[in-house]
C-alpha positions as CSV (number, residue, x, y, z in Angstrom):
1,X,186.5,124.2,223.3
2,X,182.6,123.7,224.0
3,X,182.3,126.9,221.5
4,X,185.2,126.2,219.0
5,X,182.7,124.4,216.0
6,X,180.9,127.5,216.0
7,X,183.7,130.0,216.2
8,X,185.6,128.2,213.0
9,X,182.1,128.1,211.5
10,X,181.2,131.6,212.1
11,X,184.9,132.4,210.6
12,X,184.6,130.5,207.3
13,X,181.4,132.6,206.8
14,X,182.7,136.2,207.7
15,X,185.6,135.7,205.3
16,X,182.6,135.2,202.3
17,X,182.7,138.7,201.1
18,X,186.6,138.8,201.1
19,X,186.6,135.1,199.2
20,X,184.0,136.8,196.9
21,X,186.0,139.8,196.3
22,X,189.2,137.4,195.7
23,X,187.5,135.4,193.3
24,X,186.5,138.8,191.0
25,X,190.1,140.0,191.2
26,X,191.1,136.5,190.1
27,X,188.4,136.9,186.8
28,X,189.5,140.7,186.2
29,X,193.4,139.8,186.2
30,X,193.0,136.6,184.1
31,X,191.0,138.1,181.3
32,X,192.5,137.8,178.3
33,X,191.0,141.2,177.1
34,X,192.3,143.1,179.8
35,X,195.8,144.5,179.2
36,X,197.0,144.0,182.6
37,X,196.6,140.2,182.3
38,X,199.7,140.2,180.7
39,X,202.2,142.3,183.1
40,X,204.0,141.1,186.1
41,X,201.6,143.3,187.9
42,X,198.6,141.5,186.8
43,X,200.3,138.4,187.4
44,X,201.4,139.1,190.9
45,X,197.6,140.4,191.7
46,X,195.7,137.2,190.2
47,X,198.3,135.0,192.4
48,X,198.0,136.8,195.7
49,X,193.9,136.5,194.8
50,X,194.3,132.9,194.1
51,X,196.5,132.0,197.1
52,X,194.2,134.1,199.4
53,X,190.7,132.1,198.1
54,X,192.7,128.8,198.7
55,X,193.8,129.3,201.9
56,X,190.7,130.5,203.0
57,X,188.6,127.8,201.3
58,X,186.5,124.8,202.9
59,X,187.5,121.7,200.6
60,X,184.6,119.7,199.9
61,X,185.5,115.9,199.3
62,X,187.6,114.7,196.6
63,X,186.4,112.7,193.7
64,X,188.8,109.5,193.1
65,X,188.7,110.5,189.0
66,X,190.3,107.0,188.0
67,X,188.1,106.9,185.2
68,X,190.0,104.5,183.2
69,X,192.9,101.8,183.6
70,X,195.8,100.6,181.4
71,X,195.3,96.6,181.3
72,X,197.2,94.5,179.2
73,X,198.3,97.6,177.3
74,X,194.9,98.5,176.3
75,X,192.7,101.6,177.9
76,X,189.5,100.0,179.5
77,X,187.0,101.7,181.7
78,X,186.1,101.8,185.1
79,X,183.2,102.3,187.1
80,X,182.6,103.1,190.9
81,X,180.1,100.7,192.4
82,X,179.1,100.9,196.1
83,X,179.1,96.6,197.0
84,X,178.8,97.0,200.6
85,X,176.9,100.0,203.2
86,X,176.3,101.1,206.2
87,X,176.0,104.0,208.1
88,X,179.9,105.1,208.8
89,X,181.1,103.6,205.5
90,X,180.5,102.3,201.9
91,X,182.6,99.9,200.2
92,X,183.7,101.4,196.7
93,X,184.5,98.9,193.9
94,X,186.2,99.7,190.8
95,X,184.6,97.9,188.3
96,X,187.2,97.2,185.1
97,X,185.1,96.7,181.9
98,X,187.0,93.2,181.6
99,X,185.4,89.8,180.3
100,X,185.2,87.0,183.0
101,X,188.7,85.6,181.7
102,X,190.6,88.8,182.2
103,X,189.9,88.8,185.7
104,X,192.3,87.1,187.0
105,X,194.6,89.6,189.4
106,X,194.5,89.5,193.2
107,X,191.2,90.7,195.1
108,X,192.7,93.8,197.3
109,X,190.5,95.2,199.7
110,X,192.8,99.0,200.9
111,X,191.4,100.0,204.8
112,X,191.4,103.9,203.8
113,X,192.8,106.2,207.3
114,X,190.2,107.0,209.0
115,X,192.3,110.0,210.5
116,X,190.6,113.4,209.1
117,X,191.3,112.6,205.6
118,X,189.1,111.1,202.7
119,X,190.0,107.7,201.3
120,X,190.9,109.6,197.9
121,X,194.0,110.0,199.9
122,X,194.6,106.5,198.7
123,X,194.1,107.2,195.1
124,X,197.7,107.2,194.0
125,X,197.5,103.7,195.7
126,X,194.5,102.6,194.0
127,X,195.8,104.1,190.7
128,X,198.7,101.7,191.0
129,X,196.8,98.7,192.0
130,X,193.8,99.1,189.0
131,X,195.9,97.7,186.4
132,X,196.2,94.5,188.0
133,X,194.2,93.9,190.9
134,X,190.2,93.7,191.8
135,X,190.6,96.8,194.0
136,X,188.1,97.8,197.1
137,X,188.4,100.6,199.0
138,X,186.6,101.9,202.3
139,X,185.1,105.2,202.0
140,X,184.3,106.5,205.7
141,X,181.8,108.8,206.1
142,X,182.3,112.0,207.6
143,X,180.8,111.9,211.3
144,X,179.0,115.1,211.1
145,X,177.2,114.4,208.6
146,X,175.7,111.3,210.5
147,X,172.6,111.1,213.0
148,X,173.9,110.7,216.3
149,X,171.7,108.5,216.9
150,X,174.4,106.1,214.9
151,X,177.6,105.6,216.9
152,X,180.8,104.4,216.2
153,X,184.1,103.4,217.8
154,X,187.1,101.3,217.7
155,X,184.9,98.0,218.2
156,X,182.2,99.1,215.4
157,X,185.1,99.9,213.4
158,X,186.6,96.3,214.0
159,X,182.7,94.7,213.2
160,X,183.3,96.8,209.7
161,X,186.4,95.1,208.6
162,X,185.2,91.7,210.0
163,X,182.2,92.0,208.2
164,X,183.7,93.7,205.1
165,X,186.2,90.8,204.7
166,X,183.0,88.1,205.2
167,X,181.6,89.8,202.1
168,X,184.3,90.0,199.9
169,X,185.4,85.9,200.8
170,X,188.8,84.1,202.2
171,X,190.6,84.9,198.6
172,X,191.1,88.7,199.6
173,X,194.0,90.6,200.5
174,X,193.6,93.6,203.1
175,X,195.9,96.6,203.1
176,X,195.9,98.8,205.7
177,X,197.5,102.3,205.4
178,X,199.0,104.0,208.7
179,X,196.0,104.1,211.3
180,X,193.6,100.8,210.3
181,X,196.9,98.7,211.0
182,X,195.6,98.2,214.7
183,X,191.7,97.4,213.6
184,X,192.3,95.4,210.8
185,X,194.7,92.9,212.6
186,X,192.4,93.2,215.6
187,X,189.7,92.2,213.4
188,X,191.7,89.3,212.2
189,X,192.8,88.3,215.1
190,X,189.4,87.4,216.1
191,X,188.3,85.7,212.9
192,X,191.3,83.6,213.1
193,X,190.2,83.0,217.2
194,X,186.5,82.3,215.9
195,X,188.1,80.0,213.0
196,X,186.6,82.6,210.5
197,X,186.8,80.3,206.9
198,X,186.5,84.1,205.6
199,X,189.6,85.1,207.2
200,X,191.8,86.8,204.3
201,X,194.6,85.0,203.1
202,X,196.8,87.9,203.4
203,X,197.4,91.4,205.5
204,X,199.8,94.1,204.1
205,X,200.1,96.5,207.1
206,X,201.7,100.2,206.1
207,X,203.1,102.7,208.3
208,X,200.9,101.6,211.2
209,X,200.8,102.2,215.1
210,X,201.3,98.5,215.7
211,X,203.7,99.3,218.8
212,X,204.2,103.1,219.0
213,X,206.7,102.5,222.1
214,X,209.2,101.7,218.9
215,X,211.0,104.5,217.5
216,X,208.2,107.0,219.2
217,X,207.7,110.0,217.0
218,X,206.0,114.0,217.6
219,X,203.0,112.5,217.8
220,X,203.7,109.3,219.5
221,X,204.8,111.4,222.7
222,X,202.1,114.1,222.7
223,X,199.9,111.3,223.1
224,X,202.2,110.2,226.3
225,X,202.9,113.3,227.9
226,X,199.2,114.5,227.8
227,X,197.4,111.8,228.3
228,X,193.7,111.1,227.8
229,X,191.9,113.7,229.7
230,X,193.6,116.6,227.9
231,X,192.5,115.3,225.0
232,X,189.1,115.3,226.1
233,X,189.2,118.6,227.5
234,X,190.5,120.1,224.1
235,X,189.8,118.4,221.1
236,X,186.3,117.5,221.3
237,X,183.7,119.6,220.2
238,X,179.8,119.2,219.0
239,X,179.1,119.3,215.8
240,X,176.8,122.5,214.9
241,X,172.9,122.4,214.1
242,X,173.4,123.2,210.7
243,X,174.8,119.5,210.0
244,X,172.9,116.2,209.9
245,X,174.7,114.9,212.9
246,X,174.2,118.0,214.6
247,X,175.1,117.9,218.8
248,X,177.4,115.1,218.4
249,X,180.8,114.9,219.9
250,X,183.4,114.9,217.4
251,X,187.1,115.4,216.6
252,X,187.0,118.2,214.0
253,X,188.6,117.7,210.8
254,X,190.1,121.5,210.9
255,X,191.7,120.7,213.9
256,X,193.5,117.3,213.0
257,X,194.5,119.1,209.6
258,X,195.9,122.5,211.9
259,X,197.8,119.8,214.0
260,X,199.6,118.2,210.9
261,X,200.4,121.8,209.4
262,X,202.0,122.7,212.4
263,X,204.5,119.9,212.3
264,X,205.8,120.6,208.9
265,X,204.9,125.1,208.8
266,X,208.0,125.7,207.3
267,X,207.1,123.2,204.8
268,X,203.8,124.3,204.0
269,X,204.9,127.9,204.0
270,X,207.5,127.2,201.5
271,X,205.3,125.5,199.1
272,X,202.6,128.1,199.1
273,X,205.5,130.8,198.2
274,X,206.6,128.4,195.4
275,X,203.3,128.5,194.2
276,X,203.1,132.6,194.3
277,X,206.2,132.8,192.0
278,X,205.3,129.8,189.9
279,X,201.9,132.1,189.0
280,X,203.6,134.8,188.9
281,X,206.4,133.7,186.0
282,X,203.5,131.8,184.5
283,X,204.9,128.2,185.1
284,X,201.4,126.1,185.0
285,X,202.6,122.8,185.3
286,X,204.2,123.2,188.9
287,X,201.4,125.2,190.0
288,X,199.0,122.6,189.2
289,X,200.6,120.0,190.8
290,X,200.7,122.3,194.1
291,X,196.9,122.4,193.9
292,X,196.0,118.9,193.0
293,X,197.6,117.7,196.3
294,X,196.8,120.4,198.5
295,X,192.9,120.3,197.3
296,X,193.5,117.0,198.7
297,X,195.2,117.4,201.6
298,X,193.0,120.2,203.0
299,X,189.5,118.1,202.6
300,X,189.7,116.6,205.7
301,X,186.3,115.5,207.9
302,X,185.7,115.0,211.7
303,X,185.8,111.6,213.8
304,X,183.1,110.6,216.3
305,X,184.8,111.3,219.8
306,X,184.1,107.7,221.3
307,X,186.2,106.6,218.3
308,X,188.8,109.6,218.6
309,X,189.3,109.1,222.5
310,X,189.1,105.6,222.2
311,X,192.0,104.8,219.8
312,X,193.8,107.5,221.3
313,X,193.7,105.6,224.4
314,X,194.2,101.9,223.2
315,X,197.3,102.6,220.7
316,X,198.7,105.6,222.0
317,X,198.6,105.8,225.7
318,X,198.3,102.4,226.7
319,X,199.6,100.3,224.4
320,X,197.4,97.6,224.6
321,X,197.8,95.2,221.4
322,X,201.3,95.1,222.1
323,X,200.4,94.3,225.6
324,X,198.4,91.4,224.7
325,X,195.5,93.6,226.2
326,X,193.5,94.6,224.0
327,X,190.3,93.3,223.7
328,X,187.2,93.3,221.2
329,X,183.4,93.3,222.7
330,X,185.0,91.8,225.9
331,X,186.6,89.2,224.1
332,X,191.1,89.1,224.1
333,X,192.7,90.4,220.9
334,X,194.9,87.5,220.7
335,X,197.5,88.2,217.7
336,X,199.0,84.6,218.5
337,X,195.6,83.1,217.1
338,X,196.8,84.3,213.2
339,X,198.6,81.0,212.2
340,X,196.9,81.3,208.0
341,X,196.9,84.9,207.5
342,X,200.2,85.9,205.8
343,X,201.6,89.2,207.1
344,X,203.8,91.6,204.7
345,X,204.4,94.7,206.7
346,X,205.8,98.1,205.0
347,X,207.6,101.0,206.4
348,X,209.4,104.4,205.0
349,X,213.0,105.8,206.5
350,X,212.2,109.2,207.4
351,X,208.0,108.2,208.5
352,X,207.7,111.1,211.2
353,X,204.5,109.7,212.2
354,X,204.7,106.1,212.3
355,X,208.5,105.4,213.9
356,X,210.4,103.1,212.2
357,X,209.7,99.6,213.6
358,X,206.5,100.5,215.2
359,X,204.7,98.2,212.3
360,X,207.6,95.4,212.0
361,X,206.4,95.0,215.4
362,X,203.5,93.0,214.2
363,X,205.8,90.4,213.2
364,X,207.4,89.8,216.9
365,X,203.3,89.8,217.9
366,X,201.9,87.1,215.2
367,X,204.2,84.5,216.7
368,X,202.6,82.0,214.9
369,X,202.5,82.9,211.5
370,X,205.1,80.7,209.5
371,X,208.7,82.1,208.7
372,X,207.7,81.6,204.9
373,X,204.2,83.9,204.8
374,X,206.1,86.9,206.3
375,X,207.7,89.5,204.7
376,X,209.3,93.0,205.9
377,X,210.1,96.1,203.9
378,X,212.0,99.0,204.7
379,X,211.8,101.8,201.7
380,X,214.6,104.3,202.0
381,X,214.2,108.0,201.0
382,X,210.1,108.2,201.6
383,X,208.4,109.8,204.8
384,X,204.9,108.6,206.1
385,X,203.2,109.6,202.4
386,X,205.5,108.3,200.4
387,X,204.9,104.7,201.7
388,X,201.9,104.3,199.9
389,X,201.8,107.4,196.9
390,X,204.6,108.8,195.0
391,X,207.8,107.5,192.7
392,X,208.8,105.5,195.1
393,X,205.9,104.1,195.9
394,X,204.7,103.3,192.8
395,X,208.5,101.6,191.3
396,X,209.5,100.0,194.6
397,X,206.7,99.0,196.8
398,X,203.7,98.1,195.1
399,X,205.5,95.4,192.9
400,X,206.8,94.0,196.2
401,X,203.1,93.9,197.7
402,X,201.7,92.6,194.3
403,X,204.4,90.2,194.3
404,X,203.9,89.1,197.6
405,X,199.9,88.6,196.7
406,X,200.6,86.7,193.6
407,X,203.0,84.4,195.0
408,X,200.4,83.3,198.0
409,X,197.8,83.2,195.0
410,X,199.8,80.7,193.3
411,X,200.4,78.9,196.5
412,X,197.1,78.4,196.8
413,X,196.1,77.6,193.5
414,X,198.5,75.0,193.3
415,X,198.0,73.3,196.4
416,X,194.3,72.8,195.1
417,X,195.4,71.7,192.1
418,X,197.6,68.9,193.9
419,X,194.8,68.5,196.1
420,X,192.6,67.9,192.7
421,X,195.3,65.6,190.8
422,X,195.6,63.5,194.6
423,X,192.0,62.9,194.6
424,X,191.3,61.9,191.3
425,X,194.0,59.4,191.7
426,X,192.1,58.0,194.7
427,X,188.8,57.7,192.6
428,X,191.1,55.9,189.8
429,X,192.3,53.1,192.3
430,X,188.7,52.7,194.1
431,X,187.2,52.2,190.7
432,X,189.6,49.5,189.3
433,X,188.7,46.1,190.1
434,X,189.7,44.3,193.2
């Protein structure tokens, strides 16, 4: 595998004169003043182009393109800002043009996968939320394109969202979609151990690995049957010269995204047919929808292999948070040390990648979290995307995880405001005349 960087990179650049050939036979059977544009011959040669340059294509990374909300029934704008930076992430917020009073839904900071995709992955999840919410979103850098000199694993990733949530304050909500389930209840654990006053006041965990012995899926037993070694030997490779974080040990992108095609292959192959006849008849609307999520879905970027090998190892192999054993810069991940986090945990029916029960686990773990801040959801009909994009998604689950941030919120809000109305009354009977 020493060589396997270089072989896909050498690949990608012998197939340029074919790509380049594509793209000229796309141009020639599209023009409107050629005669052939207009034949099912021309058709059927400007969709074989297209599908060729696509599947041959590097994806570069996504753009989130949210540039407007609907709030209140009006159209208002918003604006990426970068609030919060270092070296393997940045900390995107989207700024609503709102006055000071309009401000007044839940602060949401979403823990993006960092698994080989992007964090606009998460855009249909942030589209839902903008309305509503202050959103945040992590945006994880792609490890070749970092020094090695700069390192980063499943601790540094823990520091992040410990020092992330210390920014933002204790009014924040953190979800976590599928893979930062395990750091960002790590990372809470600790604050809550450390009596953190910046602990969030709520986490909404979403198709996570809390306890992958649950329900173990594809995935869940390659992990177990091959152990850690095997992914040593085969899925880490350096990253070539030609990159900023050139000679560092990564888990390439191309091969997390090959691992996930090969799950679903019959899938894939059936959509990219649909797509050839949808050209072909000339039905635009379904063949842009195929592109807008696979020029998503094929972006992917590479992991740093102490962060790879390590998680593999902690949530797949061992199982230590379940355990009780996992630990944090030598210090216990104790999940029984959450008692004012709430915990709302989310799961989809047919998730063949995070088993169902594997994150309702975290409830049978935070022990001491009251009866009345926890809440589990089971939606039926969605795999593992569909918990947090899609239909579904965006009728059925994000009004319960709005709902279940509002309702803490007002919890809050009116316990101050009894606190408020109880002291005032104090100052009223110390002032009257004994």
């Amino acid at each position: 595998m020493a060589l396997g960087y270089y072989l896909y990179e050498a690949a990608h650049m012998m197939m340029g004169p074919a790509r380049a050939m594509s793209d000229a036979t796309q141009l020639l059977f599209k023009n409107p003043l050629n005669p052939m544009t207009y034949t099912p011959l021309g058709r059927t040669m400007a969709a074989s182009a297209e599908l060729f340059e696509r599947t041959t294509r590097r994806y570069g990374k996504p753009a989130f393109d949210l540039p407007t909300t609907l709030v209140g029934g009006e159209r208002v704008a918003v604006t990426e800002r970068v609030v919060w930076d270092r070296p393997f992430c940045k900390l995107i917020y989207f700024d609503r043009a709102l006055r000071p009073e309009q401000r007044r839904g839940p602060k949401v900071l979403m823990v993006a996968p960092m698994s080989g995709h992007y964090a606009t992955l998460l855009r249909g999840t942030v589209e839902a939320f903008l309305p509503d919410h202050e959103v945040y979103i992590t945006d994880w850098a792609d490890a070749r394109m970092v020094p090695m000199s700069v390192t980063f694993d499943l601790d540094d990733y823990i520091d992040y969202v410990i020092a992330m949530l210390q920014a933002l304050g204790p009014d924040t909500h953190v979800m976590a979609v599928c893979q930062p389930s395990v750091p960002v209840i790590a990372a809470i654990a600790r604050m809550e151990a450390a009596q953190d006053p910046h602990a969030p006041r709520s986490m909404t965990l979403m198709g996570g690995p809390i306890d992958t012995r649950r329900a173990p899926t594809a995935v869940n037993r390659v992990a177990q049957e091959r152990g850690l070694e095997w992914f040593k030997r085969n899925c880490i490779v350096k990253v070539p010269l030609v990159y900023p974080g050139a000679l560092r040990p990564v888990y390439p992108g191309f091969m997390q995204l090959s691992g996930f095609m090969a799950m679903n292959i019959d899938k894939h192959l059936s959509a990219h047919y649909d797509m050839f006849r949808h050209l072909v008849r000339g039905d635009g609307e379904p063949a842009e929808k195929h592109r807008e999520f696979y020029d998503e879905y094929m972006a992917v970027n590479d992991l740093t292999a102490e962060f790879y090998l390590q998680t593999v190892d902690v949530v797949f192999c061992k199982h230590l948070l379940p355990k009780g054993e996992m630990t944090h810069r030598g210090q216990p991940v104790d999940l029984t040390a959450i008692r004012r986090v709430a915990l709302m945990t989310v799961e989809g029916e047919f998730d063949d990648i995070s088993g169902v029960g594997q994150t309702q686990a975290a409830h049978d773990l935070c022990t001491n979290i009251p009866a009345e801040m926890r809440v589990h959801y089971l939606q039926q009909k969605v795999g593992h995307y569909g918990v947090f994009n899609g239909s579904r998604f965006r009728s059925e689950i994000a009004p319960r995880i709005s709902d279940f941030m509002r309702s803490l919120d007002m919890n809050v809000a009116r316990s101050r405001s009894n606190e408020a109305a109880q002291a005032a009354r104090r100052q009223i009977r110390l002032a009257r005349p004994a």
